[in-house]
N, C-alpha and C positions, 0 to 999 in steps of 0.2 A: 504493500500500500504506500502510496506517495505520501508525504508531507502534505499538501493541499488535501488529500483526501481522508488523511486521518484528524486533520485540524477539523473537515467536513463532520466526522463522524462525530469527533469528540463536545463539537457545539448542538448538531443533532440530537445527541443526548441529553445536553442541557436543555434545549427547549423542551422536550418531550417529557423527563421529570419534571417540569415546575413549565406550566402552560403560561404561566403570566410572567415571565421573565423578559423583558424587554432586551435586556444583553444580549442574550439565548439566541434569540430571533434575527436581534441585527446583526450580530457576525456570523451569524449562518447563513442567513443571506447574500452577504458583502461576499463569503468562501464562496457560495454556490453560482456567484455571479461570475466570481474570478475563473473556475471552473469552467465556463458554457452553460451552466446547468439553468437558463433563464428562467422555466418556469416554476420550479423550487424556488428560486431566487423570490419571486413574486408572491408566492405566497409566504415566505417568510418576511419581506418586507410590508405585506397588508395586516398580517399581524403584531410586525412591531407597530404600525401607526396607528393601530387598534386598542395598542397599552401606550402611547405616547403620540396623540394626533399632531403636537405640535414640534416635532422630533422633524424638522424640515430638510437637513440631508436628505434623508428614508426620502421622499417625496422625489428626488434628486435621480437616486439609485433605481428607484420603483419607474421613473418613467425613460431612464434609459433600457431597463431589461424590457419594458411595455414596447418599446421601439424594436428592439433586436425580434420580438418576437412576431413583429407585424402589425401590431396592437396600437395604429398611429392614434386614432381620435383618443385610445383609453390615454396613452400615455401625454395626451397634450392637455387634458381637463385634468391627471394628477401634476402636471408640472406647472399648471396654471394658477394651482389651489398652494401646490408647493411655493410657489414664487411671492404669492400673498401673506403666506405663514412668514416665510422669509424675510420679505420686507419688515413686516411689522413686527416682529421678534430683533432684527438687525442683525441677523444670518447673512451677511455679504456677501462671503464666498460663494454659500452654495444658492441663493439668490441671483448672483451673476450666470453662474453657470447650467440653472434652467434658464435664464434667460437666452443665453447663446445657444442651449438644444433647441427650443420653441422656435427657433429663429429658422434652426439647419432643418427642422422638421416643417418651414414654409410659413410659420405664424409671425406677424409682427413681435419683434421687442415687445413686455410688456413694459408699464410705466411704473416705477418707484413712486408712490404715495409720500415715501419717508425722502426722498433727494428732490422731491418736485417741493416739498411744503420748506420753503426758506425762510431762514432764519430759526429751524423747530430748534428744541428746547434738549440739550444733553441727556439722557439717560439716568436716571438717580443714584446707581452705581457709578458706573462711566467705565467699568475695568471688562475688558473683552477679555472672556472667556473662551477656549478654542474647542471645549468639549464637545461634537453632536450631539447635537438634541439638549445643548446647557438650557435647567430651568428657568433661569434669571433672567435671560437676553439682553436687553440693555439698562436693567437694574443688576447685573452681578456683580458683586461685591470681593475683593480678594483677600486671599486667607489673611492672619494679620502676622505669620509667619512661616515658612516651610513646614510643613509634617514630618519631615524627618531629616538627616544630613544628607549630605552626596549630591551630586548633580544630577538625580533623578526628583531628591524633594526639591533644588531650586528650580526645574523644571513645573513640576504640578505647582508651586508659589507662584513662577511668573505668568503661567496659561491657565490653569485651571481656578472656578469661582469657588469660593470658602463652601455655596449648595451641594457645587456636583459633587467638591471631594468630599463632602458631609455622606453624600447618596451614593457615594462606593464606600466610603469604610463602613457604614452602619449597615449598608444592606449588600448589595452587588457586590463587593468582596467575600461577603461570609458564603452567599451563594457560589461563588466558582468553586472556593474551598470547599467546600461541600460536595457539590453535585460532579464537579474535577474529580474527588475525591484526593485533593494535591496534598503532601508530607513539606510541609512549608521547611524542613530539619534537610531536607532531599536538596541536592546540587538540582535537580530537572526540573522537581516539586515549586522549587522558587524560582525557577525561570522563566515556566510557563505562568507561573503567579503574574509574574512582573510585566510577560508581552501584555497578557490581556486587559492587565490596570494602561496599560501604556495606549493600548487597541480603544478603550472604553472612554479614556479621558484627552480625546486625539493626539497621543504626545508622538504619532511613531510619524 
C-alpha cells in the first residue's frame, strides 16, 4: 500500500468511528482528491460543510472535484455560495481562488461586498489566522503566547487564532489520539501527531 493510500485509509477510519468529526472528513477528502478518487472526495467534502457550513476552503475543494467530474452548474452554485462565505468571513485566499475557477468555468468574476464597501471598518480582532475553516474570521484574536517552545509553537503563535488552537487541544487533538490510536512515547506515534496538528491548523 502507498503512502497516499494508507494516509487514505487511516482518515477513513477516522471518519467512520466518530461520524461528526469534521477533521475526519476534511483530510479524507483533500487524500481522496489528491488520489483521482473525485467522487469520494465529494462526499467527504458535503459532509465536512454539513458539520462546518462556514468552513469556506471545503467550498473551494468541493467545487473543483464538482468540475473534474462534469458536474459544471453543481460546482459553480457551490463556488458561488463558497465565494460569499468567503468574503464575509475574510477568507482571501480561498475567496480569490473560487473566484478565478468561476471565471475559467465561463462565469463573471464575482464582486467582493467587503473590497467594494470603502472605507469599512477593521475586524475586532485584526490578527489573521491561517487555519481552514478558523472560527473567528476577522474577529480572531492571537494567543497571548506560544503553547509551547520550538519553532513549531512560534509557528501556531504567529498563524494560528488563540479559538482554533483552543479547538484542537481541547477536542481535535484528543480525537486523533484516540481514534489514531497514536503512543505519543513512539518516535512514528509523534510524528504523525505533529503532521496532522500541522495539516489541521494550515501550518504545512
Amino acid at each position: 500500500m502507498s503512502q497516499l493510500q494508507d494516509r487514505i485509509a487511516q482518515f477513513r477510519k477516522m471518519s467512520e468511528d466518530d461520524s461528526e468529526n469534521e477533521l475526519g472528513h476534511y483530510r479524507l477528502g483533500t487524500l481522496l482528491q489528491e488520489a483521482g478518487q473525485y467522487d469520494d472526495a465529494i462526499a467527504s467534502f458535503r459532509r465536512t460543510l454539513e458539520l462546518s457550513p462556514q468552513f469556506s476552503k471545503v467550498y473551494l475543494l468541493l467545487g473543483q472535484c464538482l468540475s473534474k467530474v462534469d458536474k459544471g452548474f453543481e460546482a459553480i452554485q457551490t463556488l458561488k455560495k463558497g465565494f460569499a462565505i468567503a468574503d464575509e468571513r475574510g477568507d482571501n485566499i480561498p475567496r480569490d481562488e473560487m473566484s478565478k475557477l468561476l471565471v475559467e468555468l465561463g462565469e463573471p468574476a464575482p464582486v467582493s461586498v467587503k473590497q467594494a464597501q470603502a472605507g469599512s471598518v477593521e475586524g475586532v480582532g485584526g490578527f489573521r489566522c491561517q487555519r481552514p475553516g478558523c472560527f473567528s474570521g476577522a474577529k480572531a484574536m492571537q494567543l497571548a503566547k506560544p503553547p509551547f517552545g520550538g519553532e513549531l509553537g512560534s509557528q501556531i503563535y504567529e498563524k494560528v487564532c488563540a479559538e482554533c488552537w483552543d479547538y484542537w487541544f481541547r477536542n481535535l487533538s484528543i480525537k486523533v489520539i484516540n481514534e489514531m490510536r497514536l503512543d505519543l512515547s513512539d518516535e512514528r506515534g509523534a510524528e504523525t501527531y505533529d503532521q496532522v496538528m500541522r495539516e489541521t491548523l494550515g501550518l504545512t
